[in-house]
PAKOL-430815 format. One record per residue (C-alpha): x, y negated, z; residue number from 1; residue in three letters. Coordinates in steps of 0.2 Angstrom, whole numbers. Example, Ala and Ser with C-alpha at 12.3 -4.5 7.8 and 13.67 -1.06 7.14 Angstrom:
REM PAKOL-430815
ATOM     c1     c2     c3    i   aa
ATOM     62     22     39    1  ala
ATOM     68      5     36    2  ser
This chain:
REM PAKOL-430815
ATOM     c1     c2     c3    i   aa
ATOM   -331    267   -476    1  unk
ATOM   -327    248   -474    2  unk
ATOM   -328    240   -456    3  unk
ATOM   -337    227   -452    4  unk
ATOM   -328    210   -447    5  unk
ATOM   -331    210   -430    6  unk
ATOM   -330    224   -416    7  unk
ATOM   -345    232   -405    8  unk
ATOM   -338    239   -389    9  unk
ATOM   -343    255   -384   10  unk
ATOM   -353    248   -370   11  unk
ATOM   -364    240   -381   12  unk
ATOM   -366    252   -394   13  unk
ATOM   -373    263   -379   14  unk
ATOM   -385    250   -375   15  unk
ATOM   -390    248   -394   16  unk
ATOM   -394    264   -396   17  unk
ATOM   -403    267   -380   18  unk
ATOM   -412    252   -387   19  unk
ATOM   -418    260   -402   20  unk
ATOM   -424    278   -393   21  unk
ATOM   -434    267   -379   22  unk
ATOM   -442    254   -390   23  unk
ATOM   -445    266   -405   24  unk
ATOM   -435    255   -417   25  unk
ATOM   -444    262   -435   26  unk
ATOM   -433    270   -450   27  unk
ATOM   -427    257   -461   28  unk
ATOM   -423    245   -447   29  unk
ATOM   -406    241   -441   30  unk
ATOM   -395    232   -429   31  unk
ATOM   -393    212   -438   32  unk
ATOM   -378    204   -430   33  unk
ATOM   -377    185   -438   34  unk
ATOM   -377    168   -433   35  unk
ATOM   -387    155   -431   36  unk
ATOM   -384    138   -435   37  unk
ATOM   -373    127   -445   38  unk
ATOM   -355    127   -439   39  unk
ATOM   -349    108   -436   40  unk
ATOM   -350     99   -419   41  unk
ATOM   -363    108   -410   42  unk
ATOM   -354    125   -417   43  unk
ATOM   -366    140   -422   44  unk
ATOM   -373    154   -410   45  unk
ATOM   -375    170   -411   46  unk
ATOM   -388    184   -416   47  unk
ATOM   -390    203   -411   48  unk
ATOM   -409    210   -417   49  unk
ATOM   -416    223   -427   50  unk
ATOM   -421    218   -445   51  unk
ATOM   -423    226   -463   52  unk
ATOM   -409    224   -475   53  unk
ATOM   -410    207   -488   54  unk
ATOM   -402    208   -506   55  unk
ATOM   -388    197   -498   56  unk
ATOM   -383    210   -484   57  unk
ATOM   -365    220   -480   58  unk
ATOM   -370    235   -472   59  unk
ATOM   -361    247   -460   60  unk
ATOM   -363    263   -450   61  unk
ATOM   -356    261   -434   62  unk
ATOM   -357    278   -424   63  unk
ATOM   -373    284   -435   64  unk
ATOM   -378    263   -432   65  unk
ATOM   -382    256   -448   66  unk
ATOM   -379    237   -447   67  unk
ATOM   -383    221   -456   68  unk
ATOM   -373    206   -460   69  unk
ATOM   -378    191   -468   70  unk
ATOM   -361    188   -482   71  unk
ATOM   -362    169   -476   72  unk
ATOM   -359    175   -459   73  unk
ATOM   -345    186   -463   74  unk
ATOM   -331    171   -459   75  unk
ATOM   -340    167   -442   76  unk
ATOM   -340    183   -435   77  unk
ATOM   -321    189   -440   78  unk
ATOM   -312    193   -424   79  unk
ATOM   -327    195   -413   80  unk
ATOM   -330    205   -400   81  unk
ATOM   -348    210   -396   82  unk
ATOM   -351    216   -377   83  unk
ATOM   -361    222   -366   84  unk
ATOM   -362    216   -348   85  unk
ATOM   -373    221   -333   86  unk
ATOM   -369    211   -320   87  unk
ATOM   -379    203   -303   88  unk
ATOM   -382    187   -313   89  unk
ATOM   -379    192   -331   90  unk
ATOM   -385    204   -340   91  unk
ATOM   -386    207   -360   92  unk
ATOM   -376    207   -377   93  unk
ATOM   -360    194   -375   94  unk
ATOM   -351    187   -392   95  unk
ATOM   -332    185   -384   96  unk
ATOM   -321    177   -395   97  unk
């Protein structure tokens, strides 16, 4: 099965699907990771959400996940590490480069 261009920890995949049991995420959803924004000066940032798949979507299954990805986003996203940090004053999905 193809991988995605970018790695989930398994931190975060934890919290993903914990995510999904506790906020009843329906079937035919699943994990979008994307970008948001035009890279240039101000650079893009990123997305992590639940969404139905569009005509113009990778998909992937990461640990019985199924994930989204936008083609355009593809380039964006190579090398990128998305985290999951609990910490006194952090606490949520973290794109490390």
């Amino acid at each position: 099965m193809q991988q995605p261009p970018f790695d989930i920890s398994p931190r975060a995949l934890a919290e993903v699907k914990a995510i999904m049991e506790r906020k009843a995420v329906p079937a035919g959803y699943a994990l979008r990771v994307g970008i948001r924004g035009a890279a240039g000066c101000a650079g893009v940032s990123y997305l992590i959400g639940f969404d139905k798949a569009q005509p113009t979507d990778l998909t992937f299954n990461l640990e019985g996940i199924p994930v989204l990805l936008d083609k355009k986003h593809a380039l964006y996203l190579a090398g990128v590490r998305v985290n999951w940090v609990d910490r006194e004053a952090e606490r949520g999905f973290v794109f490390e480069k």
